[in-house]
TISE-47468 format. One record per residue (C-alpha): x, y, z; residue in three letters. Coordinates in steps of 0.2 Angstrom, whole numbers. Layout:
xx yy zz res
X Y Z ala
...
end
This chain:
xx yy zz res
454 549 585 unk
453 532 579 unk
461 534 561 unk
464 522 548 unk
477 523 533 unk
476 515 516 unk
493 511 510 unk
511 505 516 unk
521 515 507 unk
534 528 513 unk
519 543 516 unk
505 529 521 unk
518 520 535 unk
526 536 539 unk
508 545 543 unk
501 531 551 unk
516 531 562 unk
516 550 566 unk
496 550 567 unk
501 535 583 unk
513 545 589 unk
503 562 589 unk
489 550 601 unk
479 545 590 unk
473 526 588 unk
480 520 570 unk
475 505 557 unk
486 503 543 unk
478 494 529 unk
489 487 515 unk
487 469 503 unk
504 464 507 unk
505 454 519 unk
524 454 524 unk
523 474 524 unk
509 469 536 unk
518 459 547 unk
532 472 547 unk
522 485 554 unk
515 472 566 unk
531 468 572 unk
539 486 574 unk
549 486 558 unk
549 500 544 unk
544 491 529 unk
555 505 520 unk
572 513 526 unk
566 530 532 unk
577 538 547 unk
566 537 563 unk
552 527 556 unk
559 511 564 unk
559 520 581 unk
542 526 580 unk
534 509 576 unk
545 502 587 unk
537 513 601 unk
517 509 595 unk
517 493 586 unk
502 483 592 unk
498 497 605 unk
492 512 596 unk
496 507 579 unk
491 491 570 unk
490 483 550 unk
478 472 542 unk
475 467 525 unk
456 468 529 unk
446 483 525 unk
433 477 537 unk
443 488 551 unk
437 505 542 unk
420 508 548 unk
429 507 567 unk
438 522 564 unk
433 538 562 unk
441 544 548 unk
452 537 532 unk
467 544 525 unk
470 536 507 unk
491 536 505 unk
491 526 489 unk
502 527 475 unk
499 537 459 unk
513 532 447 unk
514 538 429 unk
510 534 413 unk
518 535 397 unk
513 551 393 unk
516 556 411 unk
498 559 418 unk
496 549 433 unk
488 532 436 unk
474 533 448 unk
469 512 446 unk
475 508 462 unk
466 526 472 unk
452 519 463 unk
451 501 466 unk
451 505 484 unk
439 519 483 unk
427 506 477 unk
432 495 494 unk
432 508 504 unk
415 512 500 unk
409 494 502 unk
418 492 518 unk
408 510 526 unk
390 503 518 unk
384 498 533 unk
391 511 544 unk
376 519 554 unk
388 537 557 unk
395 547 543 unk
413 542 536 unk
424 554 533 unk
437 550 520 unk
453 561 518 unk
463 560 501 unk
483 561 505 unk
488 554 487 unk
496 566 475 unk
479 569 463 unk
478 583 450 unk
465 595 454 unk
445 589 451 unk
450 569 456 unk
445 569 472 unk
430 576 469 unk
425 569 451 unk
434 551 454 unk
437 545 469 unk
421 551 480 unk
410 544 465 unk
418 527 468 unk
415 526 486 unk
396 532 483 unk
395 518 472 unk
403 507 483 unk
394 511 499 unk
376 514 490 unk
379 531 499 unk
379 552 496 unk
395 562 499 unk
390 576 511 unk
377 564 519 unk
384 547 520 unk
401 552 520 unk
412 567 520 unk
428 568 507 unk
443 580 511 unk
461 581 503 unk
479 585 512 unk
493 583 502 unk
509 579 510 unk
525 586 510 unk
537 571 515 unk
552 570 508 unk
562 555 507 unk
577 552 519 unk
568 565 531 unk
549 560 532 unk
546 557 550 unk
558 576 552 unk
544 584 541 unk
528 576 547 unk
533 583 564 unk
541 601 562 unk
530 604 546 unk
531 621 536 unk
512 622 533 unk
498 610 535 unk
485 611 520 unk
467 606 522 unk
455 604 510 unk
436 603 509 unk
422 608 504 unk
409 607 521 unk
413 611 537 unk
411 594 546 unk
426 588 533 unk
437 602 538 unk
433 601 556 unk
437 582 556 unk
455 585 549 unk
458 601 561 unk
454 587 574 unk
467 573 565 unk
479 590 566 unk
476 598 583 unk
488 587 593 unk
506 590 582 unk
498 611 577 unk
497 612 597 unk
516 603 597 unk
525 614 585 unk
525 632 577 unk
515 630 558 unk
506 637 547 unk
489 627 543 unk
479 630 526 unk
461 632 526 unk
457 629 508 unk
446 622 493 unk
451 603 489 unk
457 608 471 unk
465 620 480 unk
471 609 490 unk
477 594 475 unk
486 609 467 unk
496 616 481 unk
506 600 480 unk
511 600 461 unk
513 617 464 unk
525 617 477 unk
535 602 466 unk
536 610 452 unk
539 628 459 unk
557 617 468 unk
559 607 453 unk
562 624 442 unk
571 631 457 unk
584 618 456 unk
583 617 434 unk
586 638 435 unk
601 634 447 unk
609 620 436 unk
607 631 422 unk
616 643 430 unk
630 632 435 unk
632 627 417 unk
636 642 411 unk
647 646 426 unk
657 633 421 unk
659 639 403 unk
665 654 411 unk
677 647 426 unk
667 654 439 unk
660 646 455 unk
645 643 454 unk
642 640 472 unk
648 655 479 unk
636 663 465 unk
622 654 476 unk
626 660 491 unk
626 676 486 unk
611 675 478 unk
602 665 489 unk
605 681 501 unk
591 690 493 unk
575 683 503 unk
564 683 489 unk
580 668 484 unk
584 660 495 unk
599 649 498 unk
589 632 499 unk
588 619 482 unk
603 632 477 unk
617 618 477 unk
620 616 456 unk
623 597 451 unk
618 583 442 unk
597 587 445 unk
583 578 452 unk
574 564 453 unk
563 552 466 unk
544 547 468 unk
539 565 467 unk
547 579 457 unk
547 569 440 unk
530 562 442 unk
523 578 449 unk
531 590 434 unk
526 576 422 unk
509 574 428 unk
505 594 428 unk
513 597 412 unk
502 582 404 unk
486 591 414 unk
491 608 407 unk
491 601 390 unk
475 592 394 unk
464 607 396 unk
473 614 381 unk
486 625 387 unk
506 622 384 unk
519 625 399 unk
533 628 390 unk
543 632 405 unk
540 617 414 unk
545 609 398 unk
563 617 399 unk
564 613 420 unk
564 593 413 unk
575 596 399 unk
585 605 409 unk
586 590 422 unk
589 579 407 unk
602 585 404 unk
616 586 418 unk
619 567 419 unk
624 569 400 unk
635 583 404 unk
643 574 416 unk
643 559 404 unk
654 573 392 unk
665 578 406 unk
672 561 407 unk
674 560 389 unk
687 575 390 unk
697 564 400 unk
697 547 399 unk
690 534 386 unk
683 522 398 unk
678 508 384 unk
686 492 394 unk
689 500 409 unk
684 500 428 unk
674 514 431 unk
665 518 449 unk
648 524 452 unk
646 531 471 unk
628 534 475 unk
614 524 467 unk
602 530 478 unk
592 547 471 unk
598 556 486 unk
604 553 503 unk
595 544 516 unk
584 533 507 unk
585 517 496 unk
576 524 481 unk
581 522 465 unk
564 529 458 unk
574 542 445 unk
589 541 451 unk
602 551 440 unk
615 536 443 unk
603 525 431 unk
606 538 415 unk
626 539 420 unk
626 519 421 unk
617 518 406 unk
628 529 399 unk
643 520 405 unk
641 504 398 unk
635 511 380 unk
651 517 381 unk
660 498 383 unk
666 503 402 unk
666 490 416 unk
653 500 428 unk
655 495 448 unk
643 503 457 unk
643 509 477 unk
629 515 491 unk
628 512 508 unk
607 506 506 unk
602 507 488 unk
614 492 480 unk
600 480 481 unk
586 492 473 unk
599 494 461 unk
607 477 458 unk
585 474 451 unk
588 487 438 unk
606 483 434 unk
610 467 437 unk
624 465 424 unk
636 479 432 unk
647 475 448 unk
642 481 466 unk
655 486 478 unk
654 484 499 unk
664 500 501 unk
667 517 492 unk
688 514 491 unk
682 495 484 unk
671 500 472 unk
688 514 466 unk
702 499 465 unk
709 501 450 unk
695 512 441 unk
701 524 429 unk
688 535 435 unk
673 539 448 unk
656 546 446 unk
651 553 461 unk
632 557 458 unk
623 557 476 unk
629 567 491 unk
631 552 506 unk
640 561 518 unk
652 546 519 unk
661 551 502 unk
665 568 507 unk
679 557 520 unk
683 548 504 unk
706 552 502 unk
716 541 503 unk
705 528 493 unk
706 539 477 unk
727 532 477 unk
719 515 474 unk
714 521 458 unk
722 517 441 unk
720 533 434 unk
711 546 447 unk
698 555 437 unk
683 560 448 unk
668 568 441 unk
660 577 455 unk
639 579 451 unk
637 584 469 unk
653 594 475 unk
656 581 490 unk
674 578 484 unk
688 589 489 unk
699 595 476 unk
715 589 480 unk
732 585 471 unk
733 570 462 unk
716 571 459 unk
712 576 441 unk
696 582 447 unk
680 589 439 unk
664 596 446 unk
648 597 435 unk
645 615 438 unk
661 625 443 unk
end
């Protein structure tokens, strides 16, 4: 099919790149030029493992960008992967879905076949159908269900392993509401279903919109109840891994999102819990638990913060930060729990020097008062102590770099350090 994509971003360049590589014929639309000429040129406008290979293979071939939305009414179909970011009071943005709503539906206006327009953004239930196909109507002087068709598919992309789950996906979800929308995305989806063993929803699109925060907020709590857990394992002495393994031998568990630590963070579990607890509250009804899954996440960085303390008054002193990053394999900062521990850090009077193997640029924007390291054992050189928050596998090697130290606390959030002598080591949870 000839598909185009709306939005550069990690999901909109990562799609557009597995859509190319599943056959189909791919224009990516974004306003920024350099991300344009990125695409254009092979290169991943974002650090995503496999993503430079992919475009590598069918820039310019079966995969190109423009900034000119006059490509849409060529393709067959539109994907919409634009950000949603959120506001204060954590319900999500939609200015910039609805901006190109409106261009979208100018660009299809003098389309002779029907458009159909899928919504892959992360949208609370009713915005697909009460926002964003009215702006395209208005735009294109057209009907949904005559001029146009509008379907939703969330994604389930994490970052640091995005093109991994595009293409051995646990499910599939498709949303819509007529056949001719549904059939047109099982189309889109044919080629990677026939590839790999999945399950594909059939389903409503609020349906759909929900199954997204759902599935968020369902691992968000997972990880919240485990970090709980792990807190009051430590109170007691007791492992609170080995607890998860146990535990995460019941298959109504399960081991995954069971590893206790310093909590989550990213483009998508804060905005997602934050945005349904602010839509739940919008139609009058008060999630309470999800409320104690944030406050909960809230909390570790702080714990680890008091952990520290018990140990060392770091007020004038060298203290390292290894991971910036909010999880391996990516260079997003977007929630990262290093930014409350740094924060932290310096209220206390410390001399904070920070370490990642991608993220010390992203980082360096945020904090650009603190000292960034080239290496792990440069960024311990005389620190009095090390806050180890995201698990690169790199610092599980870390040994003999911890003598360098002037004083070797380490405060594990993420259990990649080895308890060894001459470490006074602490981990957040056991």
């Amino acid at each position: 099919m000839e598909i185009s994509v709306l939005g550069s971003g990690y999901v909109g360049t990562t799609v557009a790149a597995c859509f190319a590589d599943l056959g189909h014929d791919v224009t990516a639309i974004d306003i920024d030029e350099d991300i344009v000429s990125a695409i254009n040129d092979g290169e991943a406008p974002i650090h995503e493992p496999g993503l430079d290979e992919l475009l590598a293979t069918h820039a310019r071939e079966r995969i190109t960008a423009t900034t000119d939305y006059a490509a849409v009414p060529g393709t067959d179909v539109t994907f919409m992967a634009l950000n949603t970011p959120s506001k204060a009071d954590g319900s999500i943005d939609t200015s910039v879905m609805e901006s190109a709503a409106t261009m979208l539906g100018e660009a299809i206006a003098e389309k002779n076949e029907t458009h159909r327009v899928v919504v892959k953004s992360t949208v609370v239930p009713g915005t697909t159908e009460e926002v964003i196909a009215p702006l395209i109507a208005e735009g294109s002087g057209g009907t949904v269900g005559e001029d146009f068709e509008i379907g939703m598919n969330p994604e389930f992309l994490r970052e640091g392993s995005a093109v991994s789950d595009f293409q051995k996906p646990d499910k599939v979800v498709l949303g819509a509401e007529t056949d001719a929308a549904m059939e047109t995305m099982r189309t889109v989806f044919d080629p990677l279903v026939e590839r790999v063993e999945t399950s594909v929803v059939e389903t409503g699109i609020r349906e759909a919109e929900m199954i997204k925060y759902a599935n968020n907020a369902f691992l968000a709590a997972k990880i919240s109840t485990m970090n709980e857990i792990g807190n009051v394992c430590k109170e007691y002495g007791v492992d609170a891994y080995e607890v998860a393994d146990a535990i995460g031998l019941d298959h109504r568990i399960g081991r995954a999102f069971l590893d206790s630590g310093v909590g989550w963070g990213g483009s998508c579990f804060p905005k997602d819990v934050a945005a349904l607890i602010a839509a739940a509250r919008d139609v009058g009804y008060d999630p309470s638990l999800l409320d104690a899954v944030v406050e909960v996440n809230d909390k570790q960085p702080r714990r680890m913060l008091g952990l520290l303390d018990d140990h060392v008054d770091v007020a004038g002193e060298r203290v390292a930060v290894l991971g910036l990053s909010f999880k391996p394999g990516t260079d997003d900062i977007r929630e990262s729990r290093a930014i409350p521990v740094i924060e932290g850090l310096l209220e206390r009077g410390a001399d904070v020097v920070g370490y990642d193997p991608v993220a010390t640029g992203e980082m360096r924007e945020r904090f650009p008062e603190i000292e960034y390291a080239a290496s792990a054992g440069e960024a311990l050189e005389d620190a009095v102590a090390a806050m180890v928050v995201t698990d690169w596998d790199e610092f599980a090697a870390i040994d003999q770099e911890f003598d360098r130290m002037a004083d070797p606390v380490v405060v594990d959030g993420r259990r990649i350090v080895s308890r060894r002598e001459g470490l006074v080591y602490e981990g957040l949870t056991w």
